[in-house]
C-alpha positions as CSV (number, residue, x, y, z in Angstrom):
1,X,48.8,10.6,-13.5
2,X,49.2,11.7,-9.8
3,X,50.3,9.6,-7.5
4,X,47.9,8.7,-4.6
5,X,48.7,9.8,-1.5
6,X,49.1,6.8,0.9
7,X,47.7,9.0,4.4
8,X,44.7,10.9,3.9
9,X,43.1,13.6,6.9
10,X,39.8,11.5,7.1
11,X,38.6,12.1,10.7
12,X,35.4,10.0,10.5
13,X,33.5,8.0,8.1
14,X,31.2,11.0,8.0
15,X,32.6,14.1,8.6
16,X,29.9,16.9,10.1
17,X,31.7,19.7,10.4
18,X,33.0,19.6,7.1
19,X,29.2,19.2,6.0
20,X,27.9,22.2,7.8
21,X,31.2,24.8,7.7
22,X,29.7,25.9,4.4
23,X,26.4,26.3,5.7
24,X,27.0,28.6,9.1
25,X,25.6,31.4,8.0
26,X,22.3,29.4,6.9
27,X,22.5,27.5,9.7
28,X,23.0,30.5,12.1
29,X,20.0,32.5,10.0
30,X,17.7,29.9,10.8
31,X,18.7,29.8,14.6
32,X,18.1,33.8,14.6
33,X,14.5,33.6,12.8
34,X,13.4,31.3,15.3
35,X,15.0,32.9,18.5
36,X,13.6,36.4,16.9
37,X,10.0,34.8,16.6
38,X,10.1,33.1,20.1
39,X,8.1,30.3,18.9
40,X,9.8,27.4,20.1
41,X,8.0,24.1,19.9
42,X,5.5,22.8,17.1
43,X,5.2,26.2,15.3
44,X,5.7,27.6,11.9
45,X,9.1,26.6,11.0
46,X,7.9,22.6,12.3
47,X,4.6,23.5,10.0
48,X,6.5,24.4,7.1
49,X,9.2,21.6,7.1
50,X,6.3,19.0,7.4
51,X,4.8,20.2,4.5
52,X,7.9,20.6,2.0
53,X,9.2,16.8,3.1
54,X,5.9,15.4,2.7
55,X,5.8,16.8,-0.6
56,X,8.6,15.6,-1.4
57,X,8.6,12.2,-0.7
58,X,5.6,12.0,-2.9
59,X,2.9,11.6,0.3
60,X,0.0,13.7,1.5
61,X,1.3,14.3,5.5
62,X,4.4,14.5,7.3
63,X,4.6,14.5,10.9
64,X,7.5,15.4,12.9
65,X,8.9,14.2,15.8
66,X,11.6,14.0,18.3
67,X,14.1,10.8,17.0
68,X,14.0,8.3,14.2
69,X,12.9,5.7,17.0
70,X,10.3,7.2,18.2
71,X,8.3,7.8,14.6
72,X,8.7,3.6,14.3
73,X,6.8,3.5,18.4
74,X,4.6,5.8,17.2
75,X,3.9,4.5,13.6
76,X,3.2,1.2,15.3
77,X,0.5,2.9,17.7
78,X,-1.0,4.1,15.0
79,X,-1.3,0.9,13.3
80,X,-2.7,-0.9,16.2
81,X,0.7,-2.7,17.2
82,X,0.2,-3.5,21.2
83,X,1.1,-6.1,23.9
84,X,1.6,-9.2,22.6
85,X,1.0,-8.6,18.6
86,X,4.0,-9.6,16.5
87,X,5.7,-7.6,14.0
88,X,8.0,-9.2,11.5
89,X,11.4,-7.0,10.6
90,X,15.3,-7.6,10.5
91,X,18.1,-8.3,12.7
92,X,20.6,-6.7,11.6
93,X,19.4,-3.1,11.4
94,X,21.1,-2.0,14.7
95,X,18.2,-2.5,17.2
96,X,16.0,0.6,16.2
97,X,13.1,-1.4,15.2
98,X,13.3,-4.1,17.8
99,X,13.5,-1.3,20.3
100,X,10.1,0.4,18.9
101,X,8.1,-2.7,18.7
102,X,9.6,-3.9,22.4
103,X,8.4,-0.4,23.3
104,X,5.0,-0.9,22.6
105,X,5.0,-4.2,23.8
106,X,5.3,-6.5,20.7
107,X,7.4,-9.2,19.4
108,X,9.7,-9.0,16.8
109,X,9.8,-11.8,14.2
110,X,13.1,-11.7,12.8
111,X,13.6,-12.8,8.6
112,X,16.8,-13.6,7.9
113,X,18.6,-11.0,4.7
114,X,19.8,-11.3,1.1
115,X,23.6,-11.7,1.3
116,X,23.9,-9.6,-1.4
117,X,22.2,-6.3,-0.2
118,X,22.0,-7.2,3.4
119,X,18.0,-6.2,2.5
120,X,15.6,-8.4,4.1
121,X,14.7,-12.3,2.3
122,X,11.5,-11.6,0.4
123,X,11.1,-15.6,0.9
124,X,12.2,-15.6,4.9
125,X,9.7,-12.6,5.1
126,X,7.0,-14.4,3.7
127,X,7.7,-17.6,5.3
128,X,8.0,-15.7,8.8
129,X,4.4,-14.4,7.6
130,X,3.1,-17.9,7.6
131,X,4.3,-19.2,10.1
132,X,3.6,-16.3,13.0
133,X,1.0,-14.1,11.7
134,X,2.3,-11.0,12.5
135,X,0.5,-7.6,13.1
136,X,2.9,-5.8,11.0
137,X,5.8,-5.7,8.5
138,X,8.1,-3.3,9.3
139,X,10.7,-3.2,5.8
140,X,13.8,-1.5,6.8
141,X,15.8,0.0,3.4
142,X,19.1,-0.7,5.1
143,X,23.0,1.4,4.3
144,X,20.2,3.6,1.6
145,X,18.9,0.7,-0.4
146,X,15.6,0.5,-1.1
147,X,14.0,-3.3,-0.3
148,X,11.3,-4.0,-3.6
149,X,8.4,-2.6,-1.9
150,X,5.9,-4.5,-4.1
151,X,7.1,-7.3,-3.4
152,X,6.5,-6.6,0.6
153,X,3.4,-4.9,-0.4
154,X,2.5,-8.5,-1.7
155,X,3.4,-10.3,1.6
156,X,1.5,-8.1,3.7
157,X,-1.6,-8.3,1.8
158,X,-1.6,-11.7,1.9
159,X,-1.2,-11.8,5.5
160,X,-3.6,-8.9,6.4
161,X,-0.3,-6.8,7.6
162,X,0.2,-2.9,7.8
163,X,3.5,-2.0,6.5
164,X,6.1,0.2,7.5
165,X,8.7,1.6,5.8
166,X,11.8,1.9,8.2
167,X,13.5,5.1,5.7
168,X,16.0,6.2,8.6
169,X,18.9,5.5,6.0
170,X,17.0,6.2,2.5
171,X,16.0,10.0,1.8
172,X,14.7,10.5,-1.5
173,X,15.8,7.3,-2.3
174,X,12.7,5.7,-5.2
175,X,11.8,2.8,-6.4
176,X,9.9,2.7,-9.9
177,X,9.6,6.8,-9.4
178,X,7.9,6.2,-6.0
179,X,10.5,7.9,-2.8
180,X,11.2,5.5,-0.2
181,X,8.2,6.2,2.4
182,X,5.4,6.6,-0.2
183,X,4.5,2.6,-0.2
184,X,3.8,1.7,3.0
185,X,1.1,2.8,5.4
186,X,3.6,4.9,7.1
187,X,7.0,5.8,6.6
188,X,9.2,6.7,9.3
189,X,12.6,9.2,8.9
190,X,15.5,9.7,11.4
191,X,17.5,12.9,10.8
192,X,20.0,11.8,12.9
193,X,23.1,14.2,12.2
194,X,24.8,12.0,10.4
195,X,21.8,10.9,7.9
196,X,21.5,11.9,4.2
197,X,19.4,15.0,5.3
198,X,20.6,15.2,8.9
199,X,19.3,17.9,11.4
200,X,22.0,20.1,14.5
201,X,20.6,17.3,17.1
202,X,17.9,14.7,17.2
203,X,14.9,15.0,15.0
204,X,12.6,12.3,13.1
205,X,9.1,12.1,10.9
206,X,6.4,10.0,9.7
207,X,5.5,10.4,6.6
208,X,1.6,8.7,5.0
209,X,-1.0,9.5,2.6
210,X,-3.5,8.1,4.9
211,X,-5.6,11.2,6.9
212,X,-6.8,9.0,9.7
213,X,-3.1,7.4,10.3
214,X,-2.0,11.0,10.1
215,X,-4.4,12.3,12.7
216,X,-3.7,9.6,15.1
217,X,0.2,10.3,14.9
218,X,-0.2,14.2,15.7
219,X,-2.0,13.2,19.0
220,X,-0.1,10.4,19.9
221,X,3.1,12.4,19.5
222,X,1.5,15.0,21.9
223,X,-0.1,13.0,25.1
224,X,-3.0,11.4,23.0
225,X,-4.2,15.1,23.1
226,X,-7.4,16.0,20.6
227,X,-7.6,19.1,21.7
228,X,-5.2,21.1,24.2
229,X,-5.0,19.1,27.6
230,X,-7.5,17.1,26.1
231,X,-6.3,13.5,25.8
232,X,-8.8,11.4,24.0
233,X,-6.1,8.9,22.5
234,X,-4.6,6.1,24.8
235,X,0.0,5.4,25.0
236,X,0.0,9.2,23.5
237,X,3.8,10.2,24.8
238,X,5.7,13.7,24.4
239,X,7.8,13.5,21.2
240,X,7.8,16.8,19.4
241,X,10.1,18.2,16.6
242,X,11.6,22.1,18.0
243,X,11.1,24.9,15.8
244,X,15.3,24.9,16.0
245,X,15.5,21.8,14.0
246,X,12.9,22.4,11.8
247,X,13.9,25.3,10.5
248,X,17.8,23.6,9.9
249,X,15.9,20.9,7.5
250,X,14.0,23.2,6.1
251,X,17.2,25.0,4.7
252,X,19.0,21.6,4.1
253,X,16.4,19.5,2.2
254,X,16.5,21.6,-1.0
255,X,20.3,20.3,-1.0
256,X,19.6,16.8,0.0
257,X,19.3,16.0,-3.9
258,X,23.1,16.9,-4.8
259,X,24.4,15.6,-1.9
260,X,22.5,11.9,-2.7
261,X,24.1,12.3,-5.6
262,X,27.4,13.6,-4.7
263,X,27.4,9.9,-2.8
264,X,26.1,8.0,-5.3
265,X,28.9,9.0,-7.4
266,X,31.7,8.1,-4.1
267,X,29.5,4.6,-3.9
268,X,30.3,4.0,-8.2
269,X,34.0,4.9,-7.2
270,X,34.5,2.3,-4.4
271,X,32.3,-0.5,-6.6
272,X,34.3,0.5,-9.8
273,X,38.1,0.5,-8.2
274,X,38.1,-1.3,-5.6
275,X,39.7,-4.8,-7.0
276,X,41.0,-6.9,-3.5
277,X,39.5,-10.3,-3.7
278,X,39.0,-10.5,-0.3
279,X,36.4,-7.5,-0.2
280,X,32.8,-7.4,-1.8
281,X,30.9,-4.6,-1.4
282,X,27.5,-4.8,-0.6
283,X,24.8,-4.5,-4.0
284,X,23.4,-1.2,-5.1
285,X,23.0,1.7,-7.6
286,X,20.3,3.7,-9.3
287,X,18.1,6.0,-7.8
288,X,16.9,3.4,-5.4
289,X,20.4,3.5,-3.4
290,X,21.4,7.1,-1.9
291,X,24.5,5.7,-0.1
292,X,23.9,6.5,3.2
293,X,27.1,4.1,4.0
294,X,28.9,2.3,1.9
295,X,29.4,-1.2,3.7
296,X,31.4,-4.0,1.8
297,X,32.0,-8.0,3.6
298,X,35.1,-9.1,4.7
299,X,36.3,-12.3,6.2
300,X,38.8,-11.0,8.6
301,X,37.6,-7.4,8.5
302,X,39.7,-6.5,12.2
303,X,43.0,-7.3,9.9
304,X,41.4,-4.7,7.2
305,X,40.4,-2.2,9.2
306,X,43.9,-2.3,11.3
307,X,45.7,-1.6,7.4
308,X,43.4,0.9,6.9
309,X,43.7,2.7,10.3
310,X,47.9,2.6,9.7
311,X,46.7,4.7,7.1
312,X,45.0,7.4,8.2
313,X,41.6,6.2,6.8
314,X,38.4,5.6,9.4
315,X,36.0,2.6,9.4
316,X,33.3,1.2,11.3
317,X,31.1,-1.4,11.4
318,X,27.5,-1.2,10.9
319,X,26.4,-3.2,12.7
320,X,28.5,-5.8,15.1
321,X,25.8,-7.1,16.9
322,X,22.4,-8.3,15.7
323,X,19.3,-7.7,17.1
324,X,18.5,-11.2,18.6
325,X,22.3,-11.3,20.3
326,X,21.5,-8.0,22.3
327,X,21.7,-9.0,25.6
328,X,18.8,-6.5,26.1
329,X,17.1,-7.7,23.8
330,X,14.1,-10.5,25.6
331,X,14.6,-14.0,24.3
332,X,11.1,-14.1,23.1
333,X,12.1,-13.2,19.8
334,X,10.9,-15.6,17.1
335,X,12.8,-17.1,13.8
336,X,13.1,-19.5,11.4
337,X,16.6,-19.0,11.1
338,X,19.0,-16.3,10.4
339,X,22.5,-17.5,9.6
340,X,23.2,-14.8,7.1
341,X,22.5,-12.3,9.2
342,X,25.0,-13.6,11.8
343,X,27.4,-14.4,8.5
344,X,27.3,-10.5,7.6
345,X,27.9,-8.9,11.5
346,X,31.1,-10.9,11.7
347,X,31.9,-9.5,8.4
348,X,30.6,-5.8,7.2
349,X,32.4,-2.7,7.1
350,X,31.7,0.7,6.4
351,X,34.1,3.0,4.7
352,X,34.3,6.5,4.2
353,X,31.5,8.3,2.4
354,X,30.0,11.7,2.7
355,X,29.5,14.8,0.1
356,X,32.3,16.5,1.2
357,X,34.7,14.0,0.6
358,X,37.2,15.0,-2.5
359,X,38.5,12.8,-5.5
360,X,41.8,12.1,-4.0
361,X,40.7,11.0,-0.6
362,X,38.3,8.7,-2.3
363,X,41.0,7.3,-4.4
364,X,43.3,7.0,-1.3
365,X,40.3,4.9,0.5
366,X,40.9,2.7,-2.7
367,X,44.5,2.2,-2.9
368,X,44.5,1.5,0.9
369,X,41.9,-1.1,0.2
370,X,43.7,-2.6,-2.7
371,X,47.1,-2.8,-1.4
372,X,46.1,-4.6,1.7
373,X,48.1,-8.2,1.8
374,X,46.6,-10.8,3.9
């Protein structure tokens, strides 16, 4: 056998120009098309990506819009989330969905998560249900895990809630066949560079099966307008996918398949070799985990990622800081209590894990992990 290397020429957990190098000539065909066509905003290229992701993740519409934050503002419009109304969701998701609802005026309800998966409590979600009544559930499939949407789908019904799906991290992920963004009333994507199907810049969508919720979010995402300079809906906002990005995604998602599966296979690596007894990875596999990051626990994770830098290998850590510790984040945040949540920011980490990524580096993230002494 060969031995493995001890330095590896990882530059980042995700490495993006060695994910679009092979692609320049698409890439730069698509740019051309669009400059050639001088249709910049909402136009063919934005028509024709809605279409093909709606498809396929198994729903009737997809809307496209600027970010990944602002499809969960503008999915919460649409489901009637204002001042005041409270919307139950996690805290340790990185601030995106407290940021929506605060941007609309709600109040984020915080469950506590599954130490396991770092998925949301089923049990805290439905006892935060109780106890404040929110407006909305929104059910955030964290690191490209899939939280059991029928089990949410349960909660919310019995507390009259809409449900969104927070699918940032979890393209074409599925659960019982069904892609991540088909369960819910909406579904909302980031495509975020660095995401499983990640656009040259900021881009996002909401994706439903409902007509009305999908007529609301293509005026809300232009002014409120029903017609042109016609605006009939109220908190409409200017959050519009270009035809530039649109025409990238459509020429990446056909790939998106073998590169979930290309980290899938990186993810069954790390959980099959990695053997130190201080470090557990996080739960997941199947078709319901795409492996958007692969984030493990660590008790004194500084000390681990200080071997691992010697080394030549990135980490980071996602994410430090939960939502209700965010000094911008209002203290009017409500709980029943969320000590795992704090228990898992003091000790996640994210190793490398991207398509491009070869056999060796993978099994020189390994070793480096395994031959750390504490």
């Amino acid at each position: 056998m060969t031995a493995v290397p001890t330095m590896t020429t990882l530059k980042a957990i995700n490495d993006l120009h060695r994910h679009c190098a092979p692609l320049r000539a698409e890439i730069e065909a698509a740019f051309a098309a669009v400059l050639d066509r001088g249709h910049f905003i909402l136009g063919p290229e934005v028509d024709t990506f809605e279409q093909a992701f709606a498809a396929a993740c198994g729903v009737a519409h997809g809307i496209a819009v600027a970010n990944g934050t602002d499809a969960l503002e503008l999915a919460l419009k649409a489901c009637g989330v204002g001042p005041g109304d409270v919307v139950a969701t996690v805290a340790n998701a990185g601030l995106y969905s407290t940021t929506a609802i605060r941007l609309v005026g709600g109040v984020p309800a915080y469950a506590d998560v599954d130490p396991a998966t770092g998925l949301v409590s089923l049990a805290d979600l439905a006892a935060v249900c109780n106890r404040f009544r929110p407006r909305a559930i929104v059910a955030t499939h964290l690191y490209g895990r899939m939280v059991d949407m029928p089990a949410v789908l349960e909660i919310a019904q019995a507390h009259g809630c809409r449900t969104i799906e927070d699918c940032a991290q979890a393209h074409l992920a599925t659960l019982h066949d069904r892609p991540a963004g088909s369960w819910g009333d909406l579904g909302c994507f980031s495509f975020y560079p660095t995401k499983n199907l990640g656009a040259i810049g900021d881009a996002g969508a909401v994706v439903t099966s409902a007509q009305p919720l999908a007529a609301a979010l293509r005026e809300l995402r232009q002014y409120g307008w029903s017609a042109k300079y016609d605006a009939t809906r109220p908190a409409g906002r200017n959050s519009r996918m270009d035809e530039l990005q649109a025409a990238v995604l459509s020429r990446f998602l056909p790939l998106l398949g073998q590169w979930n599966d290309r980290r899938r296979a990186i993810a069954r690596a790390y959980g099959e070799g990695i053997r130190h007894p201080a470090v557990r990875p996080l739960a997941g596999s199947g078709c319901s985990y795409v492996a958007h990051l692969y984030v493990a626990r660590c008790p004194d994770r500084d000390a681990l990622r200080a071997h691992l830098r010697e080394r030549g290998i990135p980490t980071d850590v996602h994410y430090p800081i939960p939502d209700h510790r965010q000094q911008a984040n209002p203290a009017d945040w409500l709980a029943l209590g969320l000590s795992v949540t704090e228990r898992l920011a003091a000790e996640v980490v994210t190793l490398p894990c991207f398509p491009e990524m070869t056999d060796a580096e993978v099994e020189t993230v390994i070793a480096g992990v395994n031959t750390w002494r504490l």
